[in-house]
Backbone of each chain as ProteinMPNN parsed JSONL, in Angstrom:
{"seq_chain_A": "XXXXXXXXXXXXXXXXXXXXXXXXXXXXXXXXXXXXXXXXXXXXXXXXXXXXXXXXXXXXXXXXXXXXXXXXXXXXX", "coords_chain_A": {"N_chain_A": [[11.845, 2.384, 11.79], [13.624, -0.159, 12.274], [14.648, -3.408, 10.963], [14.806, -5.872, 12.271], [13.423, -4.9, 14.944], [11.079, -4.473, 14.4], [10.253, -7.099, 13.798], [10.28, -8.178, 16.654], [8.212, -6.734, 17.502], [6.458, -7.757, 16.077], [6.56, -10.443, 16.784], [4.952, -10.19, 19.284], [2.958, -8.753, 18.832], [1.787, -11.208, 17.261], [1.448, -12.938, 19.503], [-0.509, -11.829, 20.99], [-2.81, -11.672, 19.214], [-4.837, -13.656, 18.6], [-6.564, -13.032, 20.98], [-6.851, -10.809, 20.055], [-8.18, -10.52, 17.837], [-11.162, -11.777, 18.864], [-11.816, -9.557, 20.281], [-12.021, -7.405, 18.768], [-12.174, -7.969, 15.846], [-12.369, -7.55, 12.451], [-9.707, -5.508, 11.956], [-7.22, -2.646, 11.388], [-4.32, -2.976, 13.269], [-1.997, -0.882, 15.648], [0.392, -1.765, 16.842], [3.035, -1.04, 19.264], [6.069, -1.099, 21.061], [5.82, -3.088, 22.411], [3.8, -3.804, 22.623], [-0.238, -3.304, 22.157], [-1.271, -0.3, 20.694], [-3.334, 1.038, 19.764], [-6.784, 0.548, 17.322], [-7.95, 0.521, 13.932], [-10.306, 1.097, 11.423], [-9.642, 1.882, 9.084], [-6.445, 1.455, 6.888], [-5.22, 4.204, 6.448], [-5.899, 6.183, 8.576], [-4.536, 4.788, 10.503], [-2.069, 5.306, 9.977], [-1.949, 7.488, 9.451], [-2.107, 8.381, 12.409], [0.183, 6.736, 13.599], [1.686, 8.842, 12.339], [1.783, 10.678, 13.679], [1.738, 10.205, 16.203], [3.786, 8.346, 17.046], [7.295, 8.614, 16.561], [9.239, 7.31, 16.464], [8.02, 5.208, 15.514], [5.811, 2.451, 14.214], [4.862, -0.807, 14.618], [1.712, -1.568, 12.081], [-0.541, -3.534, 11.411], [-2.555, -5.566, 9.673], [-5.781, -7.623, 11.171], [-6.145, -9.781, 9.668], [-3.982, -10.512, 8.252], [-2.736, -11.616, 5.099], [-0.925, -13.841, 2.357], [0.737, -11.61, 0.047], [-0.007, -11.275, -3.428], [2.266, -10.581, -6.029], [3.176, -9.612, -9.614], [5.811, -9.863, -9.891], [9.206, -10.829, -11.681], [11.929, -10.885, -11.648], [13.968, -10.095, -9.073], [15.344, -9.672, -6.621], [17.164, -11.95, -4.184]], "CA_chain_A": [[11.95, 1.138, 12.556], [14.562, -1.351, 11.637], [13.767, -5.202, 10.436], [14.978, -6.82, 14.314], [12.307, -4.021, 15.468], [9.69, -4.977, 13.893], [10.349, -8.651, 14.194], [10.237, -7.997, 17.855], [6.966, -5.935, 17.694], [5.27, -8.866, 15.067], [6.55, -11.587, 18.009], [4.04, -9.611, 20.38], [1.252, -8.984, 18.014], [1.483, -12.832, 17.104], [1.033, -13.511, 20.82], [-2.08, -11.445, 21.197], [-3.717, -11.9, 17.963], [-6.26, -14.607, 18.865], [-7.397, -12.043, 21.501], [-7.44, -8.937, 19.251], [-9.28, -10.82, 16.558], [-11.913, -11.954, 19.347], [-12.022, -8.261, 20.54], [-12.032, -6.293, 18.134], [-12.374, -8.387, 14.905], [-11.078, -7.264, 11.499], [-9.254, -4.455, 12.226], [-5.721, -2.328, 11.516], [-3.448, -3.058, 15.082], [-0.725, -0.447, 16.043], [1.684, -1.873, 18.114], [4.543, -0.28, 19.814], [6.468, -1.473, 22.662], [5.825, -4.377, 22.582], [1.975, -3.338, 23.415], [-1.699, -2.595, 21.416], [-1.504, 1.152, 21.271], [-4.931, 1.53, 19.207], [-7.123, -0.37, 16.611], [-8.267, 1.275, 13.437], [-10.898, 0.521, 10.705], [-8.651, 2.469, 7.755], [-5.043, 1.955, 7.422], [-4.504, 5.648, 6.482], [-6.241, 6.557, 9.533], [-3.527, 4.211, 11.661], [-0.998, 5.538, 9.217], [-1.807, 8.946, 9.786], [-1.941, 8.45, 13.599], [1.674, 6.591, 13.433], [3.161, 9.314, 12.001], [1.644, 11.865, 14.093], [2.733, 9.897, 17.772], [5.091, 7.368, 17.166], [8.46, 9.247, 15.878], [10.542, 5.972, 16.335], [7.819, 3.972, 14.876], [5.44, 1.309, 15.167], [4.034, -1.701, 13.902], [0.729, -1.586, 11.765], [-0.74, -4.828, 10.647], [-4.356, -6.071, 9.623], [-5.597, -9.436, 12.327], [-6.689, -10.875, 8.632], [-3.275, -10.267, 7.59], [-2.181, -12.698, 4.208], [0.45, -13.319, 1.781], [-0.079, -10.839, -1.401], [0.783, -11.525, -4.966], [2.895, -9.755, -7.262], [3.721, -10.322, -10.925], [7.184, -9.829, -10.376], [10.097, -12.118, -12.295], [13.298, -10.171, -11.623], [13.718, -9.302, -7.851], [16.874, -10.095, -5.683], [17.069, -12.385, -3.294]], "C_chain_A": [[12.668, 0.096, 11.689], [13.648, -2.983, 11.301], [13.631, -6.0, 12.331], [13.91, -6.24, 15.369], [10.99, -4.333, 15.485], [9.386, -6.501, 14.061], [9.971, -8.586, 15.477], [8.592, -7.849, 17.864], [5.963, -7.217, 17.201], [5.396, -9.706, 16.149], [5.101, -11.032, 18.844], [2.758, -9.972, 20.012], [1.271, -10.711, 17.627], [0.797, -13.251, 18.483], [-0.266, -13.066, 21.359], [-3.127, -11.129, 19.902], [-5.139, -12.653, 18.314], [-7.071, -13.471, 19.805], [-7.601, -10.386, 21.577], [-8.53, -9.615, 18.268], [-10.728, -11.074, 17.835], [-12.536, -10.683, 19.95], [-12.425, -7.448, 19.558], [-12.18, -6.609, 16.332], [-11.413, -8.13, 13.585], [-10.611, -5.526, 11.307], [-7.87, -3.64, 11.947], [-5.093, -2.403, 13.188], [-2.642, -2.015, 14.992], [-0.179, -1.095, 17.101], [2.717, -1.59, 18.112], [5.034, -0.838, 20.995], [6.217, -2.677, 23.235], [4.206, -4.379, 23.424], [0.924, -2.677, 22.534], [-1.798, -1.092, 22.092], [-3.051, 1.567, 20.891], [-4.855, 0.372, 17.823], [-7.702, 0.748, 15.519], [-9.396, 0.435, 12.393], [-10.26, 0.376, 9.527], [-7.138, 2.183, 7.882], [-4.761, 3.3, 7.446], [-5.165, 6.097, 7.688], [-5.145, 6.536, 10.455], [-2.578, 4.926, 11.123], [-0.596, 7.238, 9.714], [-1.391, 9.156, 11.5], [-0.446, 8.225, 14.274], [2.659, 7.941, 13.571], [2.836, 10.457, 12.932], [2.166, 11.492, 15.961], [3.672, 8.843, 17.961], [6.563, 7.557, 16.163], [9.062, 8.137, 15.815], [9.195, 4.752, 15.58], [6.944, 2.657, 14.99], [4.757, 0.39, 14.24], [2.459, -1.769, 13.72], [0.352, -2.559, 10.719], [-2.067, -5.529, 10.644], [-4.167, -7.777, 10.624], [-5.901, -9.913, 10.699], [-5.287, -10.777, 7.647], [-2.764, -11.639, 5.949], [-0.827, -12.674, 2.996], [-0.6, -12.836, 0.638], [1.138, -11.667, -2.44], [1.243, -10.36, -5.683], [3.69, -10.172, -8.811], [5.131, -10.012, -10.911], [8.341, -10.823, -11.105], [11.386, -11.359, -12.251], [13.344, -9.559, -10.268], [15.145, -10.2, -7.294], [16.412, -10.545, -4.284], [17.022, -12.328, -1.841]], "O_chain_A": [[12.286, -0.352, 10.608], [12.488, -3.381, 11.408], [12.763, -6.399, 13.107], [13.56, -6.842, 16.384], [10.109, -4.416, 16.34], [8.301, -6.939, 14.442], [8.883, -9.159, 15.514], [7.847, -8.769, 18.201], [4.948, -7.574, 17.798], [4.312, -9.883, 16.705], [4.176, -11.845, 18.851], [1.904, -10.782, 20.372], [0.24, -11.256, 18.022], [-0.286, -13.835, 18.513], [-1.0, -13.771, 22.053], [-4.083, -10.353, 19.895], [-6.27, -12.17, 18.259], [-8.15, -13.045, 19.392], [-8.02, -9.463, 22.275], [-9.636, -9.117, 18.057], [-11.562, -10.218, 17.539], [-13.753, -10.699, 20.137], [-13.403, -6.736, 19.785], [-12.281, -5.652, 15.565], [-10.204, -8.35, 13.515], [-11.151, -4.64, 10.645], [-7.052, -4.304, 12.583], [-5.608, -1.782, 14.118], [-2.291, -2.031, 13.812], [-0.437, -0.799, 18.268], [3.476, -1.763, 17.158], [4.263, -1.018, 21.938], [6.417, -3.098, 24.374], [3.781, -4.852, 24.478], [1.149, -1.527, 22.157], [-2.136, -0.709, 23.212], [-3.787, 2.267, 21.587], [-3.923, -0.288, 17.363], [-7.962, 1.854, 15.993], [-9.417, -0.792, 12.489], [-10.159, -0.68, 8.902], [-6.548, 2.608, 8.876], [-4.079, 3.716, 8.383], [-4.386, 7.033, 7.868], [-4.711, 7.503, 11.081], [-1.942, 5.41, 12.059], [0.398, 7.855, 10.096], [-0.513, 9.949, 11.841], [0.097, 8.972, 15.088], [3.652, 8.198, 14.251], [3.723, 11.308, 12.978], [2.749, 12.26, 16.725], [4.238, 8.581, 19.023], [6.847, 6.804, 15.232], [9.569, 8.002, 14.701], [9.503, 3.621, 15.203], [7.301, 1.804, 15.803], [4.164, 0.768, 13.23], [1.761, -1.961, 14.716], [0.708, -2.546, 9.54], [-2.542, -6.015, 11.671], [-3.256, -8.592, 10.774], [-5.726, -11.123, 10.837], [-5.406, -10.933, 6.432], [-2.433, -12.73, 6.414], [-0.012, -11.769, 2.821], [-1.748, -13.141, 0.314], [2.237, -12.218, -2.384], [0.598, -9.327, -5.861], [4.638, -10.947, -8.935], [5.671, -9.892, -12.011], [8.006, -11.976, -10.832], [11.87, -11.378, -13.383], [12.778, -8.47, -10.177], [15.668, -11.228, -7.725], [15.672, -9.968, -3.486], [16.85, -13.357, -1.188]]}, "seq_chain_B": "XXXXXXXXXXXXXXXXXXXXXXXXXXXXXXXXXXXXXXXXXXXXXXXXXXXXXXXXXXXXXXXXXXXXXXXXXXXXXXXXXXXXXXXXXXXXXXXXXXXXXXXXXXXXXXXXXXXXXXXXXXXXXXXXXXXXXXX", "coords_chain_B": {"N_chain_B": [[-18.067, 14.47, -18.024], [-19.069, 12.752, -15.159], [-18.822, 13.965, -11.265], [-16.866, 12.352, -9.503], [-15.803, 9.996, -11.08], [-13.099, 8.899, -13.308], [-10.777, 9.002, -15.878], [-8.11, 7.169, -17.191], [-4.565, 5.889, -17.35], [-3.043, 3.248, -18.684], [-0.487, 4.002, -17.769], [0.636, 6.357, -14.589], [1.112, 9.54, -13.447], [2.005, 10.242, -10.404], [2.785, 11.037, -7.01], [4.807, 10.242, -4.031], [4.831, 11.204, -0.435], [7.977, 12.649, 1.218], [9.436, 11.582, 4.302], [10.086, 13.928, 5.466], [7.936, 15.304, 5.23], [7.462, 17.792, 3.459], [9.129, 17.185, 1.049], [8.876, 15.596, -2.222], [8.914, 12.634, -3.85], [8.659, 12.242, -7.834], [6.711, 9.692, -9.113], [5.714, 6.933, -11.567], [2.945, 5.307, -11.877], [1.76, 1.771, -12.385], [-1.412, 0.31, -13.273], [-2.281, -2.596, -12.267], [-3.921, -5.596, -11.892], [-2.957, -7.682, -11.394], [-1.188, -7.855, -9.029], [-1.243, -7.957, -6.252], [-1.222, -5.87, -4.142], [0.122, -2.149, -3.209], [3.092, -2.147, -5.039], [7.036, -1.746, -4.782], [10.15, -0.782, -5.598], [12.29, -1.141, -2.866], [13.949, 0.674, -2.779], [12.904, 3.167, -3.063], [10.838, 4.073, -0.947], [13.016, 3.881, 0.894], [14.599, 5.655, 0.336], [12.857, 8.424, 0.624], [12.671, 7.914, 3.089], [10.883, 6.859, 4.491], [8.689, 5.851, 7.123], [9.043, 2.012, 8.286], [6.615, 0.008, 8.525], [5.909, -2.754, 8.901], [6.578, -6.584, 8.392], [6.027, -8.544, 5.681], [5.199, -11.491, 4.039], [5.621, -12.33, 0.021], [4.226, -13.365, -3.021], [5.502, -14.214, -5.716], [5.498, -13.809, -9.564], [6.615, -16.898, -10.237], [5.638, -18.269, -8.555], [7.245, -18.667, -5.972], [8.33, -17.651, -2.889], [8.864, -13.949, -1.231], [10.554, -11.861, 0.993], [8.542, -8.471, 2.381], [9.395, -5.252, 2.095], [6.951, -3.353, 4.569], [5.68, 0.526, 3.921], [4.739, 3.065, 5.324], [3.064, 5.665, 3.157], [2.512, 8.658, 2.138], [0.305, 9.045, -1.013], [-0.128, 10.703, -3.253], [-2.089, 11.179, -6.459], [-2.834, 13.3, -9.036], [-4.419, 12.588, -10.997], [-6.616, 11.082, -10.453], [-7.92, 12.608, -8.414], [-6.474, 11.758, -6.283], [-5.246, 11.317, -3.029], [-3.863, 10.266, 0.103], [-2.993, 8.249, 2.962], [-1.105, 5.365, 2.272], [-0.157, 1.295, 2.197], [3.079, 1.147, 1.322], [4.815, -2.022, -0.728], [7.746, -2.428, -0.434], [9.963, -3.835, -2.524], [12.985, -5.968, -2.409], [14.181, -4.998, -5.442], [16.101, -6.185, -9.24], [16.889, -4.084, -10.637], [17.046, -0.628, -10.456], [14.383, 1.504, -10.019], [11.535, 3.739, -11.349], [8.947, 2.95, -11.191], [5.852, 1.974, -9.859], [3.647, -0.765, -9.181], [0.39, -0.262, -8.683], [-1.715, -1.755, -7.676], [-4.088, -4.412, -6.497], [-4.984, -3.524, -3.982], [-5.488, -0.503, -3.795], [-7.484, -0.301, -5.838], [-9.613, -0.723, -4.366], [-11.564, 1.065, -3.432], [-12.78, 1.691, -5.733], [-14.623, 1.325, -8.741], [-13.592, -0.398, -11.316], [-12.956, -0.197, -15.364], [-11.988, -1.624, -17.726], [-10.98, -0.536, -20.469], [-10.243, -1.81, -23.573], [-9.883, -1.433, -26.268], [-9.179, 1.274, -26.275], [-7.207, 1.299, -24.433], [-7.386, 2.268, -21.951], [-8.26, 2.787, -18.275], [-11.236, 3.08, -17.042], [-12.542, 4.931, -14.121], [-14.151, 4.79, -11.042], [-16.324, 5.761, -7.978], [-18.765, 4.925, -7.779], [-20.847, 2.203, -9.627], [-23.053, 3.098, -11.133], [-22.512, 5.971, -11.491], [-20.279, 5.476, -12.745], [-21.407, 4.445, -16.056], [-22.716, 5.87, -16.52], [-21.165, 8.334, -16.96], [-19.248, 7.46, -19.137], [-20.464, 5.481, -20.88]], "CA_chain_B": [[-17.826, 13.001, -17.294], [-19.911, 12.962, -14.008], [-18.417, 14.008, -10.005], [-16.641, 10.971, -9.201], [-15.021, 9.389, -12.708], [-11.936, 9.388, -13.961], [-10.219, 7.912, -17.223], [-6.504, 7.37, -17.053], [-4.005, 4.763, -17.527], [-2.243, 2.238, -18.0], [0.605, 4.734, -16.132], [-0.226, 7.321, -14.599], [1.816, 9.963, -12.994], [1.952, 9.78, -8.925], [3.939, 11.302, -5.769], [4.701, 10.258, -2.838], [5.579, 12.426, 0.044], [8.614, 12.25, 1.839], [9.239, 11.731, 5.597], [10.306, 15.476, 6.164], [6.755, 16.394, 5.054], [7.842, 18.673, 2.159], [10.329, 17.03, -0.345], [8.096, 14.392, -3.074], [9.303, 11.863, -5.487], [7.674, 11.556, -8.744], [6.87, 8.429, -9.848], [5.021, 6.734, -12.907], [2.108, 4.045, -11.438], [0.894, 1.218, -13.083], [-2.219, -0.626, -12.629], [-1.759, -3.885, -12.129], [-4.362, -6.028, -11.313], [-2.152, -8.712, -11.052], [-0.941, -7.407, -7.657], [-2.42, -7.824, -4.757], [-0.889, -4.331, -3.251], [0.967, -1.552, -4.137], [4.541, -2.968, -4.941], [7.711, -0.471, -5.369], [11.212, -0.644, -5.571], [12.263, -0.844, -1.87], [14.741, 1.974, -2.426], [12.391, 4.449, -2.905], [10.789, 4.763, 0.691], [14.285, 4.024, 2.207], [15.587, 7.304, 0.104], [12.687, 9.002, 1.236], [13.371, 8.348, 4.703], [9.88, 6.535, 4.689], [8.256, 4.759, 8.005], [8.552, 0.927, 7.725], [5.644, -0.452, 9.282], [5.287, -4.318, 8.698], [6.931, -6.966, 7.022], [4.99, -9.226, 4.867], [5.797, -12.398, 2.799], [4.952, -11.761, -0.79], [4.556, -14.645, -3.453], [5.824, -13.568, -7.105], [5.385, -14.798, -10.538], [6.928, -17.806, -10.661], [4.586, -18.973, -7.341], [8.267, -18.474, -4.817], [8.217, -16.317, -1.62], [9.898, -13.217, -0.56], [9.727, -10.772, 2.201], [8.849, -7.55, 1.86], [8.911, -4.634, 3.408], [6.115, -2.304, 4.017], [6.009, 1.407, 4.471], [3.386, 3.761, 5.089], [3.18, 6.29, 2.524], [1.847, 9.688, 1.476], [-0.005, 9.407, -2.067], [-1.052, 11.772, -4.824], [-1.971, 11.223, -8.038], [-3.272, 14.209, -9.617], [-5.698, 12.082, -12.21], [-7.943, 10.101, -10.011], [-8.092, 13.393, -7.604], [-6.133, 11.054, -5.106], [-4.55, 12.186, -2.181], [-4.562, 9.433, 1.131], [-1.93, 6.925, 3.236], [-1.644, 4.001, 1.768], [1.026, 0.576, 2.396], [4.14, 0.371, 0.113], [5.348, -3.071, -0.182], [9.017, -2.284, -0.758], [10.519, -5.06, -2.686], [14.45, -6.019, -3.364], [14.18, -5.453, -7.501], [17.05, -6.411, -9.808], [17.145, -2.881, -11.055], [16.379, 0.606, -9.588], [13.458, 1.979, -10.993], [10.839, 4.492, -10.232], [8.06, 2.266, -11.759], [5.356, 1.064, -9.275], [2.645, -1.42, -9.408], [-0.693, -0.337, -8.438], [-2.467, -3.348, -7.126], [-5.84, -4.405, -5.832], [-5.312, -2.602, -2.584], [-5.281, 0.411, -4.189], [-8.302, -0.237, -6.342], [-10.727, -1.539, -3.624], [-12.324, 1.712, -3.68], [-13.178, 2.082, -7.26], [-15.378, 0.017, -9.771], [-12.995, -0.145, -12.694], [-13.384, -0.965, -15.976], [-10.886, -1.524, -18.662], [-11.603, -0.51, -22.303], [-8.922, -2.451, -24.235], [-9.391, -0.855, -27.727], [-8.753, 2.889, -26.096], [-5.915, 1.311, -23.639], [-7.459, 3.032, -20.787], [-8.788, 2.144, -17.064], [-12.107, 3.94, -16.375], [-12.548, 4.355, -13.032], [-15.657, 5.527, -10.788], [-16.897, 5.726, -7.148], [-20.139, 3.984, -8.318], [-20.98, 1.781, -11.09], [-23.895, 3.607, -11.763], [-21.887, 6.912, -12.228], [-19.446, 4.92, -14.361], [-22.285, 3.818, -16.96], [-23.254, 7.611, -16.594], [-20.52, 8.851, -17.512], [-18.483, 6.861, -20.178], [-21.083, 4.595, -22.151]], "C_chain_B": [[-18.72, 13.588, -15.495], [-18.932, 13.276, -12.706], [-18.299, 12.729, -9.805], [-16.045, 9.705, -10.198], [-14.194, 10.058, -12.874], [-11.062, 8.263, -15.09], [-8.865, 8.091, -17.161], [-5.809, 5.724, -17.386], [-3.7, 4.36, -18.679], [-1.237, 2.581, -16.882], [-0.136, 5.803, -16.039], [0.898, 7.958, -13.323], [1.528, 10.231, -11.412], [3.13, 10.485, -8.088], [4.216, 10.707, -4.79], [5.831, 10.802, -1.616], [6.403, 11.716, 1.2], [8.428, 12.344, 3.454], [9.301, 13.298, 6.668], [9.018, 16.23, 5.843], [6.82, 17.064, 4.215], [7.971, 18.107, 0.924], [8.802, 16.14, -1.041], [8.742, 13.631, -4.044], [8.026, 11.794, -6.665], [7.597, 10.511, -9.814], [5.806, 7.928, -10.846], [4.257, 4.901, -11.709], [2.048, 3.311, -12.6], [-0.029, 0.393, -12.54], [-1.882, -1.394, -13.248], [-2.735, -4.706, -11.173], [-3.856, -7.695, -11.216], [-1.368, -9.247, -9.595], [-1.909, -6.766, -6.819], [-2.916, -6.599, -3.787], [-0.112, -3.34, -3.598], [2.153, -1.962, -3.924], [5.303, -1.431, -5.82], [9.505, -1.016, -5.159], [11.745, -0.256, -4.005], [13.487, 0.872, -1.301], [14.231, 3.231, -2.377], [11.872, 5.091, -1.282], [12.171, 4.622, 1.382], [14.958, 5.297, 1.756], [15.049, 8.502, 0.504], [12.487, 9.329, 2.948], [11.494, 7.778, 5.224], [9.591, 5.221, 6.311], [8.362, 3.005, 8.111], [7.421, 0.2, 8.65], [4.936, -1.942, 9.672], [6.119, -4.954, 8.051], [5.657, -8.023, 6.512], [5.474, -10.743, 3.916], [4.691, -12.251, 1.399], [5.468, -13.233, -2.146], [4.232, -14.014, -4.787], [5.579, -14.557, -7.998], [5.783, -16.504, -10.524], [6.268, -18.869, -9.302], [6.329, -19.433, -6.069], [7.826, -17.206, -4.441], [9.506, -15.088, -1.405], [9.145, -12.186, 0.012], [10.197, -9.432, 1.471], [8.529, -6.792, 3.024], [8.141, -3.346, 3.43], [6.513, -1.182, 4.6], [4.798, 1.994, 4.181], [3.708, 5.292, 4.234], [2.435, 7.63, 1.815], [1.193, 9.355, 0.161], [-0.414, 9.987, -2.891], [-1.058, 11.404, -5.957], [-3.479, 12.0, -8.399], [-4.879, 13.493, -10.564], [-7.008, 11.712, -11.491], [-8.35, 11.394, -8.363], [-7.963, 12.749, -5.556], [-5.161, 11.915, -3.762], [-4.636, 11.354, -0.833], [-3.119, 8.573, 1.31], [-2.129, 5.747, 2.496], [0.113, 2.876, 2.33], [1.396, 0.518, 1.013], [4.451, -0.765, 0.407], [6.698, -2.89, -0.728], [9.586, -3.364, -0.935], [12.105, -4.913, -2.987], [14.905, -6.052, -4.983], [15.624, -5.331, -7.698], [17.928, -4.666, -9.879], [16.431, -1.823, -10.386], [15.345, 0.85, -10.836], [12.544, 2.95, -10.288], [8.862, 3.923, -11.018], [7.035, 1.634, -10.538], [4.005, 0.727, -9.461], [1.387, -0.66, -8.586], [-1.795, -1.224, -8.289], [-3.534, -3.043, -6.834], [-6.002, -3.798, -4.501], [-5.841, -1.314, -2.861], [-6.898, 1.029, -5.085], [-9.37, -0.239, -5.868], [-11.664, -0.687, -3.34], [-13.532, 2.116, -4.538], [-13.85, 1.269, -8.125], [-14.518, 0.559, -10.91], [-12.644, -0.844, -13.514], [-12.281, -0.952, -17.119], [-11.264, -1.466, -19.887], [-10.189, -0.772, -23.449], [-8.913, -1.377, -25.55], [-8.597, 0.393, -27.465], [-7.019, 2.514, -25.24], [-6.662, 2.225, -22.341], [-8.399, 2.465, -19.957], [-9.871, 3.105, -16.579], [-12.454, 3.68, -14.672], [-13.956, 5.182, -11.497], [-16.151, 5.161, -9.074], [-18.028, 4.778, -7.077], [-20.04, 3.834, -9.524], [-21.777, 2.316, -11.817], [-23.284, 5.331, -12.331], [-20.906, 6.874, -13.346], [-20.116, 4.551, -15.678], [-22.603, 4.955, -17.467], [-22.334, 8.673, -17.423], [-19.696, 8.714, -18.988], [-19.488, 5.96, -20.972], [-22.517, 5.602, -22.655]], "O_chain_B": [[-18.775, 14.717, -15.008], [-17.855, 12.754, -12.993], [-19.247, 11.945, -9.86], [-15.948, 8.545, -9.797], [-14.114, 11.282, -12.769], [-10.858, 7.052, -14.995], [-8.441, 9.243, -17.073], [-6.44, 4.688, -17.598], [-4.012, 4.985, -19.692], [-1.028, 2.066, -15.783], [-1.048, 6.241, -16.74], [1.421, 7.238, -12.472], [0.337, 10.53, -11.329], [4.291, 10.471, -8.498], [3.055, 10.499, -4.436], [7.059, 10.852, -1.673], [6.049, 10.768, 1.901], [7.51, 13.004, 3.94], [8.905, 13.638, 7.783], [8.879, 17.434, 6.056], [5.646, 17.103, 3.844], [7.268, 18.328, -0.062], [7.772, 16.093, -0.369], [9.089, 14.16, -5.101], [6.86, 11.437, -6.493], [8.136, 10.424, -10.917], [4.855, 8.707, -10.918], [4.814, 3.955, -11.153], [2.208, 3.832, -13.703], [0.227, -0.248, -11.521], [-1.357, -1.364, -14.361], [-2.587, -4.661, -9.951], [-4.571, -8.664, -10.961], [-1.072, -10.371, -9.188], [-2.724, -5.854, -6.682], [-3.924, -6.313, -3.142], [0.568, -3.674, -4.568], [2.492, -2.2, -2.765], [4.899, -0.617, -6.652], [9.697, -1.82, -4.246], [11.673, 0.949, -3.763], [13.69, 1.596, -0.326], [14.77, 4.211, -1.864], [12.272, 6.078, -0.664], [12.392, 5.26, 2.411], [15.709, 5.949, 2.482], [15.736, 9.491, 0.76], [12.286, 10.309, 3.664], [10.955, 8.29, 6.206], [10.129, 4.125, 6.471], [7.201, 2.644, 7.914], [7.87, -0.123, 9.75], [3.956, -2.228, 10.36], [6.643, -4.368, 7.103], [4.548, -8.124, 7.037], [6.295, -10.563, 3.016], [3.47, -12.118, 1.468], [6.534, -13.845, -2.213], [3.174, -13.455, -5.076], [5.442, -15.75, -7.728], [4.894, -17.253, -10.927], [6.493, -20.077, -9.228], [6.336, -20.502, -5.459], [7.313, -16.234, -4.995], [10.721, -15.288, -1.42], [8.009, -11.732, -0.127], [11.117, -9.118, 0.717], [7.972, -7.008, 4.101], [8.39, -2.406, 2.674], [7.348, -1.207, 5.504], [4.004, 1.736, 3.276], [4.586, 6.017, 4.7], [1.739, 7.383, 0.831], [2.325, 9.289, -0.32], [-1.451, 9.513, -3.353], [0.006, 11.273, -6.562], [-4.643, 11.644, -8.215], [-6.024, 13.941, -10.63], [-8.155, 11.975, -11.851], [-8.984, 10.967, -7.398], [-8.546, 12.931, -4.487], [-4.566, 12.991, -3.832], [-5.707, 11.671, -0.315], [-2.339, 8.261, 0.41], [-3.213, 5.259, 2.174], [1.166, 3.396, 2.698], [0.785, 0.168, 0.003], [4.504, -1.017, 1.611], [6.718, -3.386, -1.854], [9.864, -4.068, 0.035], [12.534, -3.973, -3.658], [15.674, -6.82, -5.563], [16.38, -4.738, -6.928], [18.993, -4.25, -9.423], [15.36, -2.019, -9.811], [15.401, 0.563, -12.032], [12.561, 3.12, -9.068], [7.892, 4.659, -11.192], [7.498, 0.558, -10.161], [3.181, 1.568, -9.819], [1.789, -0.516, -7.431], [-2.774, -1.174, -9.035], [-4.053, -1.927, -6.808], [-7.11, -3.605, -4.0], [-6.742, -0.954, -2.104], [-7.357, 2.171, -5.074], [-10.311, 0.145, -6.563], [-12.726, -1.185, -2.967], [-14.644, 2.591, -4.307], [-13.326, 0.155, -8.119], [-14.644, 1.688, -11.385], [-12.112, -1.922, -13.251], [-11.717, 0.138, -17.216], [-11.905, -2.392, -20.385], [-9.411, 0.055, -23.925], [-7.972, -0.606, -25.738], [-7.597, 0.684, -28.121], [-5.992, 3.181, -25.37], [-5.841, 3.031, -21.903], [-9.292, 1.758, -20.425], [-9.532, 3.943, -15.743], [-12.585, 2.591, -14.113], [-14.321, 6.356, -11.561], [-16.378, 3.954, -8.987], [-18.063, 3.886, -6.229], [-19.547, 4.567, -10.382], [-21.619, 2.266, -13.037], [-23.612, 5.787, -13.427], [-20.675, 7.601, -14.313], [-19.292, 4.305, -16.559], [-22.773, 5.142, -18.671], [-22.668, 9.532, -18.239], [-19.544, 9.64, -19.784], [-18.978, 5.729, -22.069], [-23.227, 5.24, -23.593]]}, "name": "protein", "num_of_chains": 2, "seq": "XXXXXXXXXXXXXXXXXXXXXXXXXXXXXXXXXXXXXXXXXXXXXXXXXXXXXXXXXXXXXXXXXXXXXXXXXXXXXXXXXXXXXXXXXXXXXXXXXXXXXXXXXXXXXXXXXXXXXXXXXXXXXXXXXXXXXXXXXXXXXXXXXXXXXXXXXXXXXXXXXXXXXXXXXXXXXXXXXXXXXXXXXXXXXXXXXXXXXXXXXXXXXXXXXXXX"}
């Protein structure tokens, strides 16, 4: 799945976030298609599931998602 | 050493499997509890033809942002009798490398303890099997 793909897919999940987190709490999302295919507890669970029905691909993203840190000091813009 | 401990580190030798299911790169981890998640050289999942599954904004040393991009990823490493998906965060680095961080995602399993004089990261299912085993 390309970057414009996924951008697409994150637009969606942004739009139904408030009522996945109220559903279903803290959870891994798949979305595909611009649609909640399933919710997971594990990512490798979702991860595994991904790769086993979505050949083109799909967005998997925690509702408590945040920014991470990395000690990096040399990375390209 | 008890079921469930393992002593290794600082690197520690690691695979991860490509998208055709077969092929593997092998790469050299490091822990890094400095990082939040596992961080890699974004060329590696794009050479193995890896899933991307998310992007992410990711906030580096110097406290500036950049996006990254994740991929879901096969892992093995032989030492810690690992074997499980986990997210790459595929970053744009200066230089290619096959060097990746091992972050606190990675760890969130494990109670682990660092023994500076030896240089090595004990690492243990339970704390009480870690006490059991190594002190």
């Amino acid at each position: 799945m390309n970057a414009a793909d996924l951008e697409r897919e994150i637009r969606a999940y942004e739009a139904m976030l408030p009522e996945l987190q109220k559903q279903h709490g803290a959870v891994w999302a798949v979305v595909a298609q611009e649609k909640l295919v399933r919710t997971f507890t594990a990512f490798a669970d979702a991860a595994r599931f991904v790769n086993a029905h979505h050949a083109d691909g799909a967005l998997i993203r925690h509702t408590n998602q945040h920014k991470e840190t990395a000690p990096f000091v040399e990375i390209c813009a | 050493m008890s079921f469930g401990s393992w002593v290794t580190g600082p690197q520690i030798d690691m695979t991860v499997r490509g998208a055709d299911g077969t092929s593997t790169q092998a790469l050299i981890g490091i822990i890094d509890t400095g990082a939040s998640v596992i961080c890699t050289d974004r060329r590696i999942p794009v050479r193995l033809g890896l899933t991307a599954i998310n992007l992410k904004t990711m906030i580096v040393a110097d406290g500036s942002e950049v996006e990254a991009t994740v991929f879901a990823g096969e892992l093995t490493i032989p030492a810690l009798d690992f074997q499980d998906w986990v997210e790459l965060h595929g970053m744009a680095m200066k230089s290619e490398t096959n060097r990746v961080l091992l972050g606190r995602s990675f760890m969130a399993p494990y109670h682990v303890t660092y023994a500076g004089p030896e240089e090595r990261f004990y690492f243990s299912r339970s704390p009480g099997r870690l006490a059991e085993a190594e002190y």
